[in-house]
N, C-alpha and C positions, 0 to 999 in steps of 0.2 A: 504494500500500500504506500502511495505518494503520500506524503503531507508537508501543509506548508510549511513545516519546520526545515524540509530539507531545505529551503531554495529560500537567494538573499537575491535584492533588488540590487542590481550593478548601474541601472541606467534606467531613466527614464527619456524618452523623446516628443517633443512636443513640435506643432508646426511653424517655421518661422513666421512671424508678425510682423508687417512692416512697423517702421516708425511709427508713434502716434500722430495723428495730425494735432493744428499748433490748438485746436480746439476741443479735443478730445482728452477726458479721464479714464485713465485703466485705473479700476479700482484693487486690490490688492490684497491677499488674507493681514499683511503686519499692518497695512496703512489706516489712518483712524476717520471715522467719516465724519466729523466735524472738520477736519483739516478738506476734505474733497467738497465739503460744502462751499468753505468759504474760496476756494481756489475757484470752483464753477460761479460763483457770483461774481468775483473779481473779474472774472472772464467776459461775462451778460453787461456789470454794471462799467468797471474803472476800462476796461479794453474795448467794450465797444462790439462785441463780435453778436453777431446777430443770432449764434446757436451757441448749444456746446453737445458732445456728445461722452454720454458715461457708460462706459463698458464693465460689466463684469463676467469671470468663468466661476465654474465650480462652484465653489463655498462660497464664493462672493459674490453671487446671484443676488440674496438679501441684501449687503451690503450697497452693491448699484442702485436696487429699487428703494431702499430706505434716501440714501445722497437724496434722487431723483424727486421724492415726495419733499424733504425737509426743504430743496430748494424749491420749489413749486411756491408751499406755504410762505417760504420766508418774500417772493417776489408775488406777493398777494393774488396766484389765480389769473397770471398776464401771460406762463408759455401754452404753446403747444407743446405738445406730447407725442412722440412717435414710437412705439417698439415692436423689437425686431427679435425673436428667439430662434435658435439653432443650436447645435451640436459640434464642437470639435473632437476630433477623435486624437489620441493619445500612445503611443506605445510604452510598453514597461519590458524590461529584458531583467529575468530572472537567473543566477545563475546555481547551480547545485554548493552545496556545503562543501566544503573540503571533506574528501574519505569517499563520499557518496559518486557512485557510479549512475548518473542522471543526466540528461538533453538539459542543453539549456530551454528557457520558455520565454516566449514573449507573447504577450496577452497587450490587447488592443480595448483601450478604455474610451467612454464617450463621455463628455462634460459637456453640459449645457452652456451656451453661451446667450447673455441678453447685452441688447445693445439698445439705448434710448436715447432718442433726442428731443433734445428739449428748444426750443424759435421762439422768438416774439411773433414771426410771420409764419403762416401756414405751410408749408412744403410738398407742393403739389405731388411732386414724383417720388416722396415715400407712399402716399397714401396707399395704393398698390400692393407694397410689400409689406405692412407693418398695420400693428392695431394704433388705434388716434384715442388721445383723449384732450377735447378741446380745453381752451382755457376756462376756468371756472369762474373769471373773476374774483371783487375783494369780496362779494356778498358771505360766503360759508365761513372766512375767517376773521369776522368781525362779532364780536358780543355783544 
């Protein structure tokens, strides 16, 4: 009988990413989402830039769409919304324990990926590929 105790992870491969654009946040399992918040506002408010776009994989799926709502609320209910969900796929190369007479294994993993965008203006040619959620105005976060 195989068990995972024979076999230690030697490598993982993942696929290369371009650069980010100058507009774009990858979110990150270390990175803290108050820090991603105020960098995407910085980006809306003191730069000027008309969108911004916040990626997460994996574990940090949550993390993307929490940034995405706190900067929503914080910019009263004024973006657009765009998201876009899929999958990248991952390889792992397993190799046997020392002593153990075993193949090495490579197992192919799938991670979710979302991608959101956030516009003052509407963006016609997402609409197509992505769920929309319009702006809601200041009305829902006012008391």
């Amino acid at each position: 009988m195989i068990l995972v105790e024979d076999y230690r992870r030697k490598e993982k491969s993942e696929p290369e990413l371009p650069a980010p654009a100058d507009n774009e946040i990858r979110c990150s399992t270390n990175g803290k989402i108050n820090r991603y918040v105020e960098v995407a506002i910085q980006m809306l408010k003191e730069q000027g830039k008309q969108s911004v776009v916040v990626v997460g994989k994996g574990a940090t799926v949550q993390k993307a769409v929490t940034v995405v709502e706190i900067v929503k609320r914080r910019l009263e209910g004024t973006l657009h919304q765009y998201t876009q969900l899929g999958s990248v796929s991952t390889n792992e190369h397993w190799d046997p324990v020392k002593g153990k007479e075993l193949d090495r294994i490579t197992v192919e993993k799938k991670q979710p990926v979302i991608i959101i965008h956030l516009s003052f203006a509407a963006i016609p040619d997402l609409e197509g590929t992505s769920g929309y959620q319009a702006p809601t105005g200041n009305d829902i976060y006012t008391s």
